[in-house]
Structure formats: structure tokens, C-alpha cells
N, C-alpha and C positions, 0 to 999 in steps of 0.2 A: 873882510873875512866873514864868512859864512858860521851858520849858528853852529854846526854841526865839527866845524875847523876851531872852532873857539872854543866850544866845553871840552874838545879831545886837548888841546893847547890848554883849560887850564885843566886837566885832571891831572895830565902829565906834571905839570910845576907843583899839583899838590900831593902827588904820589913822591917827589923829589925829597919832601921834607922828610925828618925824622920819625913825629908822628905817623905816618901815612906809611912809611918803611916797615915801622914795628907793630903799627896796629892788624889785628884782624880784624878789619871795619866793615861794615855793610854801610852803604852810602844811602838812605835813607830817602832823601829827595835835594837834589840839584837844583837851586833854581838859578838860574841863568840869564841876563838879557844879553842881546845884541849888541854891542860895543860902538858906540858914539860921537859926535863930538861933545854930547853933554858929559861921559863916562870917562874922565882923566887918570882913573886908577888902575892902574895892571898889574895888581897887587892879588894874586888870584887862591894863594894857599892862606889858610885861618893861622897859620902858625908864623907870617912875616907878619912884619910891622907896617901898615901903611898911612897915609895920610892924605884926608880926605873934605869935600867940600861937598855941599846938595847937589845933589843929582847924580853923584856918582855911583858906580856899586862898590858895596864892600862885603868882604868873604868874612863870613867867623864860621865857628863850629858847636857843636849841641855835641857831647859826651853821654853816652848811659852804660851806668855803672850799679855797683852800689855805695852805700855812703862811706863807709870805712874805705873806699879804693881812692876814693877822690882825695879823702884825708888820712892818711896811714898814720898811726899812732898816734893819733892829736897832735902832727908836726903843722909847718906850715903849709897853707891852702897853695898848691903847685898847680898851674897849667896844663891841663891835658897833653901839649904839645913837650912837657918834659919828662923825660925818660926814666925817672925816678919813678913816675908812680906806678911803671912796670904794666903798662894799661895790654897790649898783646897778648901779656901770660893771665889776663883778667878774667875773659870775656867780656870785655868793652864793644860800643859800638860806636858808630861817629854818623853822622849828618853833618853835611856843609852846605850852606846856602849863601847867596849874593843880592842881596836885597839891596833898592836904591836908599841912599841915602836920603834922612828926612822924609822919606814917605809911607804910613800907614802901611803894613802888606800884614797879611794871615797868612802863615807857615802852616803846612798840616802834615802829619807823620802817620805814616801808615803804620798802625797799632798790630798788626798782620806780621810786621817785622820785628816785633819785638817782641821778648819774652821774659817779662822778670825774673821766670825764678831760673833763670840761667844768666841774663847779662846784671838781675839786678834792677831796685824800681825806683833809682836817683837820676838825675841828670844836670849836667852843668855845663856853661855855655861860655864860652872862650874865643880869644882874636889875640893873637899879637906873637911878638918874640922876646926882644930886648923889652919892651914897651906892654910886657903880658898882662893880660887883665882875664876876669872869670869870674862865675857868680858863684855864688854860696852855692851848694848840692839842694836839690827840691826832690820831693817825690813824685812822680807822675803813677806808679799803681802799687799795686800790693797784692795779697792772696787773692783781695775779694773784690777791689775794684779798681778800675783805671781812671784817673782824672781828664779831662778833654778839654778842658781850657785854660790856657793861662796867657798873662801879659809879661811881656820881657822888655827893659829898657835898656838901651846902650847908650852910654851917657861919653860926651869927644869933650875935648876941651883943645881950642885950636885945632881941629882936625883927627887930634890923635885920641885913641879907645880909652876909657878910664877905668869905667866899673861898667857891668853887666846889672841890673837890677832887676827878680820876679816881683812881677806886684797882684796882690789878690783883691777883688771889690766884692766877695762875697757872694753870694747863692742866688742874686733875686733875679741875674739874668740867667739860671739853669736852663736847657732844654727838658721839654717833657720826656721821661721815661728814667728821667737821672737823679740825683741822691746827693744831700750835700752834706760832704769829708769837714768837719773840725768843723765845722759852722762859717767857711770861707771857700771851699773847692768844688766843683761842681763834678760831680763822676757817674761813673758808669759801671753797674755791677760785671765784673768780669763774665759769668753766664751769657751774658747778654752776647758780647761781645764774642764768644765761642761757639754764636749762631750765626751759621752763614757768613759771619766776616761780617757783622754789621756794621756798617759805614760810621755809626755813630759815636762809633768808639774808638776812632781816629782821634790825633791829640792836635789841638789846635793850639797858635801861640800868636796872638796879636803883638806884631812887632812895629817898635816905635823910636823914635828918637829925642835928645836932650843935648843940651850944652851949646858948643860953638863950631862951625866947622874952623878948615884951613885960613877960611878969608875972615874967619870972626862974626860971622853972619849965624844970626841962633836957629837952632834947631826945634823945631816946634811940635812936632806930633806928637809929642810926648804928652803932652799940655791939650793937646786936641783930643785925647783919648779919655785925660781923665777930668774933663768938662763932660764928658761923654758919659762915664762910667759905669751908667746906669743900664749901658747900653751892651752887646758883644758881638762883635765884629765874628765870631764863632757863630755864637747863635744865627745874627741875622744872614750869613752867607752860610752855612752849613746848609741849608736846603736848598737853594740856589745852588749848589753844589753837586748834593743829591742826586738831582733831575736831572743836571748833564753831563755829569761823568761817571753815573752810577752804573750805569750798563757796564763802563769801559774800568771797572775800577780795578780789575786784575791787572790793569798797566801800572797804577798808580802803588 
């Protein structure tokens, strides 16, 4: 199957689910690889349950909202993919990505597509069905600035999704021209960002893995990253970035 016959194959199974029926989502960035003998999982919408070993891909979803939508009345923390929290009538928006399993990858979200003060400046990150899981609501901006880097961990136990985890390492790997939020966030004055579409103010999210897959085999980048920490996978490819798809960034 061809790359082009596989994301049309899964958009369809994830337009299929409830989520995807009721939301007015804007799809933010797709990523996608080519399907395998390493890729055992055909598990393509963030709202089924799948189970998984390295190397595979697995689909979740990034929700933005605001933080009251996520959590209505101080009830309990619900899944994006459940219809209670009425996410349609919101202005929600949704990203879906397929990252491989167990391996380091930088998610970037075109900042161009989003607009706080209509979808809201939380966001929460979810995978499953029976087996739902999703992280606590985070802020990515506000009136006056947009945050651009965060790390997110998905934690499996035997293959299957448990908890979503944001982790913060504080301001010392900031990029130059940015401003650090609570004395942990690294951000970007919204101005900034309302010039020309500055690339910089794209939201980046080093994603990583933990726990065990299917076969019981542990999951390590989790563990690689914050040996690292010192370090951001944002920072150091954000410019490398830059340079080669800056011309082309109307696509992205």
C-alpha cells in the first residue's frame, strides 16, 4: 500500500469514530509512516484501544481547548474521545499523530492554526477507548505569550496506554528571543509571533516513551531524554528546521 492509500485508509477509520463525527477539528499535523513488517499495529484512530510493541506506530490525539471544557464542573477527567464533554459545541481542535513506538520524535504544531482566544490555551493528550487514558490539561499560551516547548510521556504497561505525562526541565535550554513562563516554560511573546508567522512560535513537543511493550521488552526514551535534559531536542532541531522548510512553511 502506498503512502498516499494509507493516510486516505486511516483518516477514513478515524473520521469513523465518535470523536471525529462530532468534533469540528482541524487536523493540525498527520504524521504518518509507511506500514511494515516492523509496524504490527492497524490500530489507526486515537479513540480505539490498541496494543503495541517497539517499532510499531501508535495513533493518539493532542485536544485544545480550554481548561474548564476538559474538566466541566470539577467532574471526573473524561477523554476527549467521550461525548460528554460536548467538545463540537466547544471550539475544540484535535491533532493526531503516529509516532513509532520507543523512539525519540519532535512533534511541531503550526502555532498559525491556533487561536486561544477562540479554541482556548489548554491542551490534553489522549489514546484509547475501553482502555482510555489522557493527561492532565497544560497551558500552551495565553493573551500575551505562547509556550514552544514541552516534553510528553506515554507511559504502556504490557503494550497497553496507561498515563500520558507533560514534564517540564525549566528555562536553561530557552531559545534566544524567548521568555521564561513560572520559572519552568519557555515561550514566546505572542507579538512576536503575529509577525510574519514567525516560525518560532511553532509549539514543539519531544515525545518519548516508558514502561513495557506487548512482549514485555522496556521502553527507554523516556529515560534517554531525561539523562539528557539539559539538552532540547526543540532547541537543537528548530533551526535545522528553519533552513529547510522555512521557504516551504505555508505547507506545513
Amino acid at each position: 500500500m502506498g503512502m498516499d492509500e494509507e493516510v486516505s485508509s486511516a483518516m477514513f477509520k478515524i473520521r469513523k469514530t465518535s470523536l471525529v463525527k462530532q468534533l469540528i477539528a482541524v487536523i493540525v499535523v498527520m504524521a504518518m509512516f509507511v506500514a511494515d513488517a516492523a509496524d504490527t499495529n492497524d490500530v489507526y484512530s486515537p479513540c480505539h484501544d490498541a496494543k503495541v510493541q517497539k517499532d510499531d506506530g501508535f495513533t493518539f490525539g493532542i485536544a485544545f481547548s480550554n481548561k474548564q471544557t476538559f474538566t466541566p464542573d470539577n467532574g471526573p477527567q473524561l477523554s476527549p474521545c467521550d461525548s460528554r464533554l460536548d467538545l463540537p459545541n466547544k471550539g475544540a481542535q484535535l491533532a493526531v499523530f503516529r509516532p513509532k513506538v520507543d523512539e525519540i520524535s519532535l512533534l511541531t504544531i503550526n502555532k498559525s492554526t491556533l487561536n486561544p482566544a477562540t479554541t482556548g490555551g489548554y491542551m490534553v493528550a489522549f489514546a484509547g477507548q475501553k482502555y482510555a487514558a489522557r493527561s492532565l490539561p497544560i497551558m500552551f499560551a495565553d493573551d500575551s505569550h505562547t509556550i514552544t516547548s514541552f516534553t510528553l510521556v506515554l507511559e504502556f504497561h504490557e503494550g497497553t496506554l496507561q498515563n500520558l505525562f507533560w514534564k517540564s526541565f525549566g528555562c536553561g535550554s530557552c531559545p534566544g528571543g524567548s521568555v521564561c513562563l513560572n520559572k519552568q516554560d519557555c515561550a514566546v511573546p505572542n507579538t512576536k509571533c503575529q509577525t510574519n508567522g514567525d516560525i518560532s512560535c511553532n509549539i514543539g513537543i519531544q515525545l518519548t516513551f516508558s514502561g513495557t511493550d506487548k512482549n514485555l521488552d522496556a521502553l527507554n526514551s523516556w529515560y534517554e531524554v531525561k539523562n539528557l535534559r539539559q539538552y532540547s531536542l526543540y532547541g537543537l532541531f528548530s533551526g535545522l528546521r528553519n533552513s529547510i522548510i522555512g521557504p516551504y512553511n505555508k505547507f506545513f
